[in-house]
C-alpha positions as CSV (number, residue, x, y, z in Angstrom):
1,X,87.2,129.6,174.2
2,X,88.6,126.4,173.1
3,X,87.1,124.1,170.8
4,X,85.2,121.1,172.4
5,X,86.2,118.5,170.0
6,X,83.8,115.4,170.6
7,X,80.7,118.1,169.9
8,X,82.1,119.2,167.1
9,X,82.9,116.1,165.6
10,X,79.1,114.9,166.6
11,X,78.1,117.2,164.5
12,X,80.5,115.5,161.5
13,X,78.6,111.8,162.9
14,X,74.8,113.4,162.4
15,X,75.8,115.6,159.4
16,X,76.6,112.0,157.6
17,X,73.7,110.4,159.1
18,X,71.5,113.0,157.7
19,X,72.8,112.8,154.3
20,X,73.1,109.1,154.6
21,X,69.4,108.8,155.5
22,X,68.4,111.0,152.6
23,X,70.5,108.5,150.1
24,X,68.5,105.5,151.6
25,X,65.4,106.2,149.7
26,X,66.8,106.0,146.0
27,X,68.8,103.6,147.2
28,X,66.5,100.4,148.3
29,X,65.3,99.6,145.0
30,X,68.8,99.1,143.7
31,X,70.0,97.1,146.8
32,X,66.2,95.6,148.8
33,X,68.2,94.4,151.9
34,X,68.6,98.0,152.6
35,X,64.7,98.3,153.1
36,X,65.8,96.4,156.7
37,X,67.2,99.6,157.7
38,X,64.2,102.0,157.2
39,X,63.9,103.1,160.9
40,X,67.7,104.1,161.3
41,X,67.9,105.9,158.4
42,X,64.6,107.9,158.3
43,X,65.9,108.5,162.2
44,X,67.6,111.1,160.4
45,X,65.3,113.5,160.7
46,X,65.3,113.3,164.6
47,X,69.2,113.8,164.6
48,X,68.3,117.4,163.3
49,X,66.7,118.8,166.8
50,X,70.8,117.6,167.9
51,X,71.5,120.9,165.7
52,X,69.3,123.7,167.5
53,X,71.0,122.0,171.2
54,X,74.3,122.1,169.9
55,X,74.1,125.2,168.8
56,X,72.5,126.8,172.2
57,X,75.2,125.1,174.3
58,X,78.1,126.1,172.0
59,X,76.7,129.7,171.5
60,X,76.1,130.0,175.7
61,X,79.7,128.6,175.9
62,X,81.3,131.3,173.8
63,X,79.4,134.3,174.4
64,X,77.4,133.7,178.3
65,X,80.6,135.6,180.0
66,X,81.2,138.4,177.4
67,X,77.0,138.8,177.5
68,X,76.1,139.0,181.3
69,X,74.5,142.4,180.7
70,X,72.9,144.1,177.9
71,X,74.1,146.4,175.4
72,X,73.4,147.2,171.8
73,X,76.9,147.2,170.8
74,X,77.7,143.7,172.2
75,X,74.3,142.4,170.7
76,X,75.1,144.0,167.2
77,X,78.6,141.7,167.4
78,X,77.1,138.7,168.2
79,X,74.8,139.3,165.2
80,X,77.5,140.2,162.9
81,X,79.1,136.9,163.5
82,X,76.1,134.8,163.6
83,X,75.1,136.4,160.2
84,X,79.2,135.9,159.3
85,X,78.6,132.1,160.1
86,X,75.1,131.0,158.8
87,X,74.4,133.3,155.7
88,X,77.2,133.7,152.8
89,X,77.2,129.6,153.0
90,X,73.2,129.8,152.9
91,X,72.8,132.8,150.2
92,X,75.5,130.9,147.6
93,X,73.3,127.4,148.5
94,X,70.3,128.7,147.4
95,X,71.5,130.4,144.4
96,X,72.8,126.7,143.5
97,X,69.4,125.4,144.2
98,X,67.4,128.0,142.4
99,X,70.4,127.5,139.1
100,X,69.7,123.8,139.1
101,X,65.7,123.9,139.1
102,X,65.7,126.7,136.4
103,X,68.3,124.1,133.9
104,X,66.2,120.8,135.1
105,X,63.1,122.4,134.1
106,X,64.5,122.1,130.1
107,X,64.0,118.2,131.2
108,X,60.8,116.3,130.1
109,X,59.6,115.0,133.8
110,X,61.6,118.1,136.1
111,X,62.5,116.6,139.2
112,X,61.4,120.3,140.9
113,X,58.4,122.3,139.6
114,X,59.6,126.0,138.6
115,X,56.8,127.4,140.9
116,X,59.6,126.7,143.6
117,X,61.6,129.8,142.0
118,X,59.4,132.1,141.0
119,X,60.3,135.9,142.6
120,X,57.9,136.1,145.7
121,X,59.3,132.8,146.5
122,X,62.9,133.6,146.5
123,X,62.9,136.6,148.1
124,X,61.1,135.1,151.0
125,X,64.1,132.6,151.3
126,X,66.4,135.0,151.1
127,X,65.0,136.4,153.9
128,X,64.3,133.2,155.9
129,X,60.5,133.8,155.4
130,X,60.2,130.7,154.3
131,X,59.1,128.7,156.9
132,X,55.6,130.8,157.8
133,X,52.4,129.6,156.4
134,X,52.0,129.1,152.6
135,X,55.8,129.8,152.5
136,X,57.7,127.7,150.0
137,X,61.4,126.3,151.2
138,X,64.3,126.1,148.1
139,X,66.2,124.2,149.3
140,X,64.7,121.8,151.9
141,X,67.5,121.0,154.1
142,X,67.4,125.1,154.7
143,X,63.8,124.4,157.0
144,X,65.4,124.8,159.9
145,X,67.6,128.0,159.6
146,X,64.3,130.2,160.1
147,X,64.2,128.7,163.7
148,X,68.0,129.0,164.1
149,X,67.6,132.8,163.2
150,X,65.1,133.9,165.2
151,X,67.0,132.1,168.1
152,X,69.5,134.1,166.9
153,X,67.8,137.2,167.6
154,X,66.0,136.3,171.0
155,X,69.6,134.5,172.6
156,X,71.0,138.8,173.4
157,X,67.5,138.5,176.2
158,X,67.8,134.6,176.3
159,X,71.3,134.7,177.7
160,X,70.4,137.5,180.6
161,X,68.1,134.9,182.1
162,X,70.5,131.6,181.4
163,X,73.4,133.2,183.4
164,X,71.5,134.3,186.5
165,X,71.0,130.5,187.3
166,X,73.4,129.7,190.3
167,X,73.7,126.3,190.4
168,X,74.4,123.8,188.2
169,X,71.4,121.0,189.5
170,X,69.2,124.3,188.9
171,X,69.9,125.0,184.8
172,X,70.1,120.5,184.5
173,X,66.7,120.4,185.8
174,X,65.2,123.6,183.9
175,X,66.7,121.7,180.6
176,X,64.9,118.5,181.3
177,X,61.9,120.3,182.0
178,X,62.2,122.4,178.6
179,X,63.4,119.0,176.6
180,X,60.2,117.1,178.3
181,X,57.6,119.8,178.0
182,X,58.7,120.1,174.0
183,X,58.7,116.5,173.5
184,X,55.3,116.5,174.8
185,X,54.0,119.1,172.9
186,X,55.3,117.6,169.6
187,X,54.2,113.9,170.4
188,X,50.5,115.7,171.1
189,X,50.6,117.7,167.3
190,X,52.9,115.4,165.2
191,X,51.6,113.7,161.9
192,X,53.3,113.2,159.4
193,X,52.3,115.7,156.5
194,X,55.4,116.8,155.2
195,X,53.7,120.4,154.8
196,X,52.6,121.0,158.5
197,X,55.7,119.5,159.6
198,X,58.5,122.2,157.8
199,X,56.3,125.0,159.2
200,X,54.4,124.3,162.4
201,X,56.5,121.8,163.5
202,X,59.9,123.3,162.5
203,X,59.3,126.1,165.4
204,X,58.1,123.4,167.9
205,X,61.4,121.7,167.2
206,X,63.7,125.0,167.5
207,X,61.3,126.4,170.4
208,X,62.7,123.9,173.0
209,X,66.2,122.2,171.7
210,X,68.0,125.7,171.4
211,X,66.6,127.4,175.0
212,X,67.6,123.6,176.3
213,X,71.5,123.5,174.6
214,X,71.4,126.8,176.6
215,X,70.5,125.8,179.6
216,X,72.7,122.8,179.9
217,X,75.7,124.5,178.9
218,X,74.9,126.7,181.7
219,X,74.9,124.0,184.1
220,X,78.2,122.1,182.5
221,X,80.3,125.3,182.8
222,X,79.3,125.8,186.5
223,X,80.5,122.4,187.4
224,X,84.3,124.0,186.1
225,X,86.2,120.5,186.3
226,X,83.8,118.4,187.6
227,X,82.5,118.9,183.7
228,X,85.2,116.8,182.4
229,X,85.4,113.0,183.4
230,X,85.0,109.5,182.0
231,X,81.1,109.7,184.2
232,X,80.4,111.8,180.8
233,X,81.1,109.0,178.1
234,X,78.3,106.9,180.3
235,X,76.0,109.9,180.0
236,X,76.5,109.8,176.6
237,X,76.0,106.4,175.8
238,X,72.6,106.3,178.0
239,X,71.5,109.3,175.4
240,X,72.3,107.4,172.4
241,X,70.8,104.2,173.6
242,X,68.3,105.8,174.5
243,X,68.1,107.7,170.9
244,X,68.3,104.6,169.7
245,X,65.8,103.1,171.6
246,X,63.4,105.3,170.7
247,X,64.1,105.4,166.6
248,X,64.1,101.4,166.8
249,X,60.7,100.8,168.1
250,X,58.9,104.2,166.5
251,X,56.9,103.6,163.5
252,X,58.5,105.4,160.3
253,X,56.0,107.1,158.1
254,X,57.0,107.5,154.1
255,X,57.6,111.8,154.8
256,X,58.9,111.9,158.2
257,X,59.8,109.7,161.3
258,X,60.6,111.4,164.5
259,X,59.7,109.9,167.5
260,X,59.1,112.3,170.3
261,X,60.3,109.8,173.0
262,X,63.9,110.1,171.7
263,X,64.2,113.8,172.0
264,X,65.2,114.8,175.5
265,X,68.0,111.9,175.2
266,X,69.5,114.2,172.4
267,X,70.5,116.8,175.7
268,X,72.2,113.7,177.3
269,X,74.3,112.8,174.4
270,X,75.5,116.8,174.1
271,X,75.9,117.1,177.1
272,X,77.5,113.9,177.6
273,X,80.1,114.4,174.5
274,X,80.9,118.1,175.9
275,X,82.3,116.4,179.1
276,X,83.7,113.2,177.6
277,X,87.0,112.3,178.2
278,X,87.1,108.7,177.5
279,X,86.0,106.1,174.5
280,X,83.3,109.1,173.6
281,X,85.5,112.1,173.5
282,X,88.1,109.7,171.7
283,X,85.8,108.2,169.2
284,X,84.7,111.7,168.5
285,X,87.8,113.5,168.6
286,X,89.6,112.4,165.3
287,X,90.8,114.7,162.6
288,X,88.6,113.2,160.3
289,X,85.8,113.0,162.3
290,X,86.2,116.6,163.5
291,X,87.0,118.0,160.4
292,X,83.7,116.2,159.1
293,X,81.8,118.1,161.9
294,X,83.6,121.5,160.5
295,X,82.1,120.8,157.2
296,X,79.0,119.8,157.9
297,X,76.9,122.7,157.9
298,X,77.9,123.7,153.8
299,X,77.1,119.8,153.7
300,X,74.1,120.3,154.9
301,X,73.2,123.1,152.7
302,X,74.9,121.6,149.9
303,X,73.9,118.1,149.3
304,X,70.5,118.3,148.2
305,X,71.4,119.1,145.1
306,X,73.8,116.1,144.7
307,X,71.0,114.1,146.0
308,X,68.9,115.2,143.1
309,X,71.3,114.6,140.8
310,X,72.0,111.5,141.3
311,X,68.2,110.6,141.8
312,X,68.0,111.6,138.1
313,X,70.8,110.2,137.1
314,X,69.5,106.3,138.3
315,X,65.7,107.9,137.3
316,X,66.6,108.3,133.9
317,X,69.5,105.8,133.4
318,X,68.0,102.5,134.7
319,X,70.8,101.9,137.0
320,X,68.3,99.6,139.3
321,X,69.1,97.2,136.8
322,X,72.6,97.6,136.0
323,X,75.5,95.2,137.2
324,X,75.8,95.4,141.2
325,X,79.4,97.2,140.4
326,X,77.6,99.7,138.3
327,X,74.9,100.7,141.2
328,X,77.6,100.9,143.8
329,X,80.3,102.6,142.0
330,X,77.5,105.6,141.4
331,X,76.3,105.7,144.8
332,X,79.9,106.0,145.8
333,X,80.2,108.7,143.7
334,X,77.8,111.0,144.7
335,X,78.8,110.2,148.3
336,X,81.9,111.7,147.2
337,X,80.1,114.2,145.7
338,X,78.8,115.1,149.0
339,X,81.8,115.8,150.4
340,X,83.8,117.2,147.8
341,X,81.5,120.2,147.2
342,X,80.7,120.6,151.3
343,X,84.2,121.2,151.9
344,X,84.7,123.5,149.0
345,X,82.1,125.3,150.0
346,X,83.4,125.8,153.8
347,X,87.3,126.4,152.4
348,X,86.5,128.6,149.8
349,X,83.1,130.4,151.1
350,X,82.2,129.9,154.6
351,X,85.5,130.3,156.3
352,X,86.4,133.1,154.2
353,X,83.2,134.8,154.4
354,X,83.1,134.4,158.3
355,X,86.9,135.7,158.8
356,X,86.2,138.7,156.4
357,X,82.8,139.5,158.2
358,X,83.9,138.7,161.9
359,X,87.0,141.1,161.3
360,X,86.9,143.1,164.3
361,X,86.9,147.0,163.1
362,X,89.7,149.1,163.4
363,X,88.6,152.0,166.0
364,X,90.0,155.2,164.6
365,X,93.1,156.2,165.3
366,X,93.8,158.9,168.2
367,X,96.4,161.4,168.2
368,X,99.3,161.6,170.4
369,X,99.2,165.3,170.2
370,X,95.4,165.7,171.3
């Protein structure tokens, strides 16, 4: 299947924003005009549900023919390559992690207590236990891979049901009803308790954006070219005003912001940038910007750590207080950080790691004598 472009190089945009939001925090007290932006860069954490619909619409769009019926051996592949795609990035990530809060804790104030690494609570992130009650997540960004895995495992049953739908209006309509009845539920349970919100919460989030990324793929590919037209940059650009909308007149919380209204206009702006053939699907369709989106999950994994860092780094340095060059030159810096160790994680691990494990086998070899 070919490469939709503009999706993957909105995941390049909201892998940025992500990171970008994180950065804001340290950041304000060196530069207070930045304070004015506190609701688009805590809407950060909203931009994450985008992840568990882009990946149900990409997965339905590369496996929904080659998966119309069951069978073991077809549902072993896909595992193989989801496991190929999500875990050698994830396992050498939280080794990182685990390395730098076992050296910080030499410092006087450690920026991570060490009861973060101790055995019981490693193994259970090796094993993506981490997000059930009294579990303890390594690395935070890595919250929302338990929900991704166990859609992992359900999508072999998930995707019988997904490609029965006939028509197109009929998968649209079961997606907005997913994407409404989860918004729902989250606005009735949300607080913002950091605690609750990386375990209860974390499955709400995956329970209804990855069934919903299903469905609408569903629906796109039934439309065959109907689903590719400029009508699909205005779709997209009513689900990011909408997004917007909704981030810009929430109320941010100091853990987490994430306005429920703005969730089911995350489905229009994937769906919308799948089928975009205009100013969308050009703005999104750059090298850069696509190669940012190829990146972005070892970004993902990976920045924490350089977030830490450089949290230390103006902690323990005063740089609040240095010259204005100072302050910017090492925000720049760990920006670059960023991206230098994302994409030498996804050149020399992930890619690697997913060719290697994805390698179809060799079936034995048969005798021309038999």
């Amino acid at each position: 299947m070919r490469e939709i472009r503009p999706l993957t190089g909105l995941r390049g945009v909201f892998a940025a924003w992500i990171v970008l939001g994180h950065f804001w925090t340290p950041a304000v007290p060196q530069f207070p005009r930045l304070v004015e932006l506190a609701r688009p860069a805590l809407g950060g954490s909203l931009v994450v549900d985008t992840f568990f619909v882009l990946s149900g619409f990409i997965i339905t769009y590369i496996y929904a023919e080659r998966m119309t019926t069951f069978s073991w051996a077809g549902t072993r592949d896909f595992w193989r390559h989801r496991f190929a795609r999500i875990y050698p990035v994830y396992a050498l990530s939280l080794a990182l992690f685990i390395a730098f809060v076992a050296i910080t804790q030499r410092l006087t104030d450690p920026p991570i207590p060490s009861v973060v690494i101790e055995p019981g609570s490693i193994i259970r992130n090796a094993l993506f236990l981490h997000s059930l009650p009294d579990g303890m997540v390594i690395n935070p960004p890595a919250w929302s891979l338990p929900g991704e895995v166990v859609a992992y495992a359900l999508f072999p049953v998930l995707v019988l049901a997904v490609v029965r739908i006939p028509k197109a209006w009929i998968a649209f309509g079961l997606a907005a009803l997913v994407a409404v009845a989860g918004a729902s539920l989250i606005a009735a349970t949300y607080t913002d308790d950091f605690g609750y919100s990386l375990y209860e919460l974390s499955w709400m989030r995956a329970g209804w954006a990855f069934p919903a990324g299903c469905l609408l793929a569903r629906g796109w590919m039934l439309l065959g070219d109907r689903g590719r037209s400029p009508a699909w940059d205005v779709i997209a650009g009513i689900g990011f005003a909408g997004l917007f909308g909704a981030i810009m007149t929430g109320h941010p919380t100091p853990t987490l912001y994430l306005p429920p209204a703005g969730l089911p206009f995350l489905c229009l702006v994937v769906v919308g940038c799948a089928g975009a053939s205009g100013w969308v699907a050009r703005a999104l369709s750059g090298r850069v910007v696509v190669w940012g989106g190829r990146i972005s999950y070892s970004i993902y994994l990976t920045h924490y750590v350089v977030f830490l860092v450089y949290v230390e780094i103006v902690r323990r340095n005063d740089i609040a207080t240095s010259a204005f060059a100072v302050r910017v030159g090492v925000l720049v810096l760990a920006l670059t950080a960023v991206v230098a160790l994302g994409a030498a994680f996804y050149h020399l691990v992930e890619e690697p790691a997913r060719r290697a494990i994805s390698r179809p086998r060799r079936a034995p070899a048969v005798s021309s004598h038999a």
